[in-house]
C-alpha positions as CSV (number, residue, x, y, z in Angstrom):
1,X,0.0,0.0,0.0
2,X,1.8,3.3,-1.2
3,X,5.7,2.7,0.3
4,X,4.1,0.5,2.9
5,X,4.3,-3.2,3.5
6,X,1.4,-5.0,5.5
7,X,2.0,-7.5,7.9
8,X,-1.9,-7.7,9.1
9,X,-5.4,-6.4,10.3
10,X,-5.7,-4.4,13.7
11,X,-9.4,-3.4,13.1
12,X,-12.9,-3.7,10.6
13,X,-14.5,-0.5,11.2
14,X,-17.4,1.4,10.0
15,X,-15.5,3.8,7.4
16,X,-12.9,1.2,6.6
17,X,-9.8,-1.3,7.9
18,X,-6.7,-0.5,9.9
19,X,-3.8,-2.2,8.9
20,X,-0.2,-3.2,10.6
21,X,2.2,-2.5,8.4
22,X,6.0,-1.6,8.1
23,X,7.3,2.2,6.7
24,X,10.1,2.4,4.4
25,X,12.7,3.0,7.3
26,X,11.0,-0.5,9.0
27,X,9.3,1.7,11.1
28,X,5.7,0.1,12.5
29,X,2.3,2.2,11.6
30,X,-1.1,2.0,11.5
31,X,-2.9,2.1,8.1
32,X,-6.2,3.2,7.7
33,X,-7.8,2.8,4.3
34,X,-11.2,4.3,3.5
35,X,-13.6,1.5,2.6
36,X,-13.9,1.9,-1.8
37,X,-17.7,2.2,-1.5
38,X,-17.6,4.9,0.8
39,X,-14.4,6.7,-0.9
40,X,-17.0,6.9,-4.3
41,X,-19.0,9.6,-1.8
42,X,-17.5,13.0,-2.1
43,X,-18.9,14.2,1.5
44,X,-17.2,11.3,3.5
45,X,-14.1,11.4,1.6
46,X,-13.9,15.1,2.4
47,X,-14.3,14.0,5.8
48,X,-11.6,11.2,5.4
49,X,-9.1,13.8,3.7
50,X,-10.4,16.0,6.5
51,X,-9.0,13.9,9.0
52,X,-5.8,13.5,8.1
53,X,-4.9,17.4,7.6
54,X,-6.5,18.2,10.7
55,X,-4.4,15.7,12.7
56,X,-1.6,17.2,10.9
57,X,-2.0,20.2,12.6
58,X,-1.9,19.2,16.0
59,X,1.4,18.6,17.9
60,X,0.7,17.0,21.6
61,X,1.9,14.1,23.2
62,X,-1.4,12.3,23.8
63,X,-2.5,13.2,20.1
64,X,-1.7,10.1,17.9
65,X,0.3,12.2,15.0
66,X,-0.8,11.4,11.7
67,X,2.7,10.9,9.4
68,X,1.4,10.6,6.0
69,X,-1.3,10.3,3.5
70,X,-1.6,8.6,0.3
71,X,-4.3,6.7,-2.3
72,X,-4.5,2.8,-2.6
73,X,-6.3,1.7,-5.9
74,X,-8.7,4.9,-5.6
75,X,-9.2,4.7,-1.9
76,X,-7.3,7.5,0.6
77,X,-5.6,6.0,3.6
78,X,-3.7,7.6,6.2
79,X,-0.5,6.3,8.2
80,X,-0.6,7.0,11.8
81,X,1.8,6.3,15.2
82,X,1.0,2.5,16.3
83,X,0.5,3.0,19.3
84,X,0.9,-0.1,21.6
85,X,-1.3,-1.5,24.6
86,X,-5.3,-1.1,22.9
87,X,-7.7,1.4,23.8
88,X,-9.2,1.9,26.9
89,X,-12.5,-0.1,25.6
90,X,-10.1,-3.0,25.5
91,X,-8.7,-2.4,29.0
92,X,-12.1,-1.9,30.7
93,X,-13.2,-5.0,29.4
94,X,-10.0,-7.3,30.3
95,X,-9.6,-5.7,33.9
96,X,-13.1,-3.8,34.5
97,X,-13.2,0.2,35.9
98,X,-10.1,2.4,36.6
99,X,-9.8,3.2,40.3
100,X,-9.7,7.0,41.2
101,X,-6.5,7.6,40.7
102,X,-5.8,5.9,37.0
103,X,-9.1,7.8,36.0
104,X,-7.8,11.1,37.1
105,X,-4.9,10.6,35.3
106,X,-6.1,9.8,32.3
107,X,-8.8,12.7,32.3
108,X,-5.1,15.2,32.3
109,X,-4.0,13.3,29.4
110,X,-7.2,13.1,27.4
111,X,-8.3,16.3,28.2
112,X,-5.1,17.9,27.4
113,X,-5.3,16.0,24.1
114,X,-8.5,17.6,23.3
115,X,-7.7,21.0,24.3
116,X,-4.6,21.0,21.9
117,X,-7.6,20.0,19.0
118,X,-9.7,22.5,20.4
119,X,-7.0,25.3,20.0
120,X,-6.9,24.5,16.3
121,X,-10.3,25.3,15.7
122,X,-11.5,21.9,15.6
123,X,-14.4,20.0,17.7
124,X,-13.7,16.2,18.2
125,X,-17.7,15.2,18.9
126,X,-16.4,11.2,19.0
127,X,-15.0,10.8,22.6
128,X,-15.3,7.6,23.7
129,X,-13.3,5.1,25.2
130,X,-12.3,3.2,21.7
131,X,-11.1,6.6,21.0
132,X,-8.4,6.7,23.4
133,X,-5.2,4.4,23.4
134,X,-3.2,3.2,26.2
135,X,0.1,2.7,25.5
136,X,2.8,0.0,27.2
137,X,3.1,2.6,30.1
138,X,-0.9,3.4,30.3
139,X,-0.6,6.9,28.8
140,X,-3.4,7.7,26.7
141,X,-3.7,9.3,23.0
142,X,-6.4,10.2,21.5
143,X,-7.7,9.1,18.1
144,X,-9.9,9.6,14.9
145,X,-11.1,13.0,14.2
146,X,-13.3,11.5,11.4
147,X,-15.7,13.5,12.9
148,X,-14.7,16.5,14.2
149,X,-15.7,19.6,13.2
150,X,-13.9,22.7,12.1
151,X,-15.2,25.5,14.0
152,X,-14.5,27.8,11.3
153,X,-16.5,26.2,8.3
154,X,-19.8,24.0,8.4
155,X,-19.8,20.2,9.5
156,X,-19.1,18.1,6.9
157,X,-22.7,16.2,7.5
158,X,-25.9,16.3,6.1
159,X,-28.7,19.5,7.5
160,X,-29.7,18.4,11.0
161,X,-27.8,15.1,11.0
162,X,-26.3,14.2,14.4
163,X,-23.3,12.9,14.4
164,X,-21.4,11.2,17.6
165,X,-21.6,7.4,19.4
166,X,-24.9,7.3,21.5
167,X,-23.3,6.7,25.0
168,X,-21.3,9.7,24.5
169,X,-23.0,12.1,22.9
170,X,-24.2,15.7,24.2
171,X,-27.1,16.7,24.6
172,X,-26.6,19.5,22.1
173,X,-25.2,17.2,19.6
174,X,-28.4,14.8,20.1
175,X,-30.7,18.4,18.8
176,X,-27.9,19.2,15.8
177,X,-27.5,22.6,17.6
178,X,-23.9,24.2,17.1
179,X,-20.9,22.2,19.0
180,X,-17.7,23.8,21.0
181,X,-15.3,22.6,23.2
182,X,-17.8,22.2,25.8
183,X,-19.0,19.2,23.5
184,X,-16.5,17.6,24.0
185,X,-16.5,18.1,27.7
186,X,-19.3,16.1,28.1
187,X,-17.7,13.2,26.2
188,X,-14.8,12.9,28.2
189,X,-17.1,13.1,31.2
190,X,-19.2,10.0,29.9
191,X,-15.9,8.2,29.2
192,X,-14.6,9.0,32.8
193,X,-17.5,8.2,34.0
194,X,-17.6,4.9,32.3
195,X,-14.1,4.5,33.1
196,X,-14.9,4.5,37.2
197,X,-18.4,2.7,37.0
198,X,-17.9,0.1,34.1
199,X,-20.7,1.3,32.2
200,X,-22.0,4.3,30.2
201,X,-23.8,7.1,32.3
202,X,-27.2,5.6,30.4
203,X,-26.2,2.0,29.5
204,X,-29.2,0.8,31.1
205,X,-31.2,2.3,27.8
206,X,-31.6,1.8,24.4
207,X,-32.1,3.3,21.3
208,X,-34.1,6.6,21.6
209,X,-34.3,6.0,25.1
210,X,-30.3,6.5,25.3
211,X,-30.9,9.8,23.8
212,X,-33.8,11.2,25.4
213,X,-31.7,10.4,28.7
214,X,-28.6,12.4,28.0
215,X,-30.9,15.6,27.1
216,X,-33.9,15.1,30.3
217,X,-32.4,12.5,32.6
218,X,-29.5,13.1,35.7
219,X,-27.3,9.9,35.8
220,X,-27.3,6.9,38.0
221,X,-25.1,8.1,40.9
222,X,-21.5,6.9,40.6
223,X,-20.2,3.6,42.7
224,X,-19.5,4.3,46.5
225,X,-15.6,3.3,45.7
226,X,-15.5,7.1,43.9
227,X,-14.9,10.0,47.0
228,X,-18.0,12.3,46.9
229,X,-15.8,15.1,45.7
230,X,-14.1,13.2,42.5
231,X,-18.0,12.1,41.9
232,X,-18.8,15.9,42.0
233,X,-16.2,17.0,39.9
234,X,-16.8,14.0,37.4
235,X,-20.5,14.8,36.8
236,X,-19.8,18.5,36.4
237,X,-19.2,17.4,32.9
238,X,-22.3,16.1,32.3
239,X,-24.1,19.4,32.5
240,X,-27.1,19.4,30.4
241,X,-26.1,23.0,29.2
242,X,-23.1,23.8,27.7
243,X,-22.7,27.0,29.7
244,X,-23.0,24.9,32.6
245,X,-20.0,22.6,31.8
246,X,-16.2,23.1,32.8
247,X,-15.1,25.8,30.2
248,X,-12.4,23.5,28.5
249,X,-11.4,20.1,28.6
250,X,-8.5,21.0,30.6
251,X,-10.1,23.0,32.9
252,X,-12.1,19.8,33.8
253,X,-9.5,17.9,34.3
254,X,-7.9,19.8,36.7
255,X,-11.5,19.9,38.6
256,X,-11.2,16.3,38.2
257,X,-7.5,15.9,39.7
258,X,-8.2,18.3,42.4
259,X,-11.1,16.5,44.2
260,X,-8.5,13.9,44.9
261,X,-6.3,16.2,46.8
């Protein structure tokens, strides 16, 4: 594929396939190709192409850089960091929630990873806990932009289309109102959230239900195992208005990591 050799399949996705594969100086990425049925729409291989320049444009740690980009037999693909150790999906299911501590740290890293998108211009709206690898020393890095936002230019989605995973979307996002970085506060509360009670804020739902819930309903209280002041700071995130919300992502996380003190 392009100057790359691949050695196997990470992950089937909805927009396409990730690859293993080997650069020209042996180093290791990860290849994701655009599925060819999809690449034939103009709007989501916008969005694809989209991607990859805006995670071009970001330089943090716990942002996985995107190093190159390229067309395989008509279908763009982009060649990211591999980043070892899974996301934190896969971690949650092998070993079950993070305890205070690991969750606090991981809503620094993450939420300093979205506050470096955010100071681009751009609005992640995907946060969830498949978006976010740990590596082989449990830092995180946040991945797939596919559908952020540029906050200077219009979404890249059809009129009143919302766009986001159900568990972890705003309520604002669940109306197709405008999205900020507050959005995007409210995702990484869901995933923290989820990340200190093993499930979703609303995983008791389904369907419609899931959404109605994230725009009427207050969550189940977090476990007993979470101090009263971290469970505080975590659900000050899950403001049903915006305004309401931490300001930034990183402002929230430091709400987060001072209940512990």
């Amino acid at each position: 594929m392009g100057p790359y050799e691949v050695r196997g399949t990470i992950a089937h996705g909805g927009m396409g396939t990730v690859y293993l594969a080997l650069g020209p100086h042996a180093e290791v990425v990860a290849l994701k190709l655009l599925k060819a049925d999809l690449a034939r729409d103009e709007l989501t291989r916008k969005r694809f192409e989209r991607e990859a320049r805006m995670a071009q444009r970001i330089d943090h740690p716990n942002v996985v850089p995107v190093l190159d980009v390229g067309v395989h037999e008509g279908s763009p693909y982009l060649a990211q960091a591999f980043v070892r150790g899974g996301s934190l999906q896969d971690r949650l299911d092998a070993t079950g929630p993070l305890t205070p501590t690991e969750a606090a740290r991981l809503t620094t890293e993450a939420g300093g990873a979205l506050h470096a998108i955010h100071a681009v211009g751009l609005v992640h709206r995907d946060v969830k806990p498949g978006n976010i690898l740990l590596d082989e020393a449990d830092v995180a890095h946040v991945i797939d932009f596919g559908l952020a936002k540029d906050s200077q230019a219009s979404a890249l989605t059809r009129p009143g289309q919302a766009v986001g995973s159900l568990d972890y979307m705003a309520p604002e996002q669940i109306r197709a109102e405008e999205v900020g970085p507050q959005t995007d506060v409210y995702g990484l509360a869901c995933v923290i959230y989820t990340a200190l009670s093993g499930a979703a804020p609303f995983a008791a739902k389904t369907g419609m239900g899931v959404l109605w819930a994230h725009i009427q309903e207050d969550p189940p209280p977090l476990p007993a195992s979470v101090p009263a002041p971290m469970a505080w700071a975590v659900l000050s995130g899950l403001a049903k208005d915006p305004a309401d919300r931490p300001p930034t992502t990183v402002e929230y996380a430091a709400t987060v990591a001072a209940s512990l003190s």
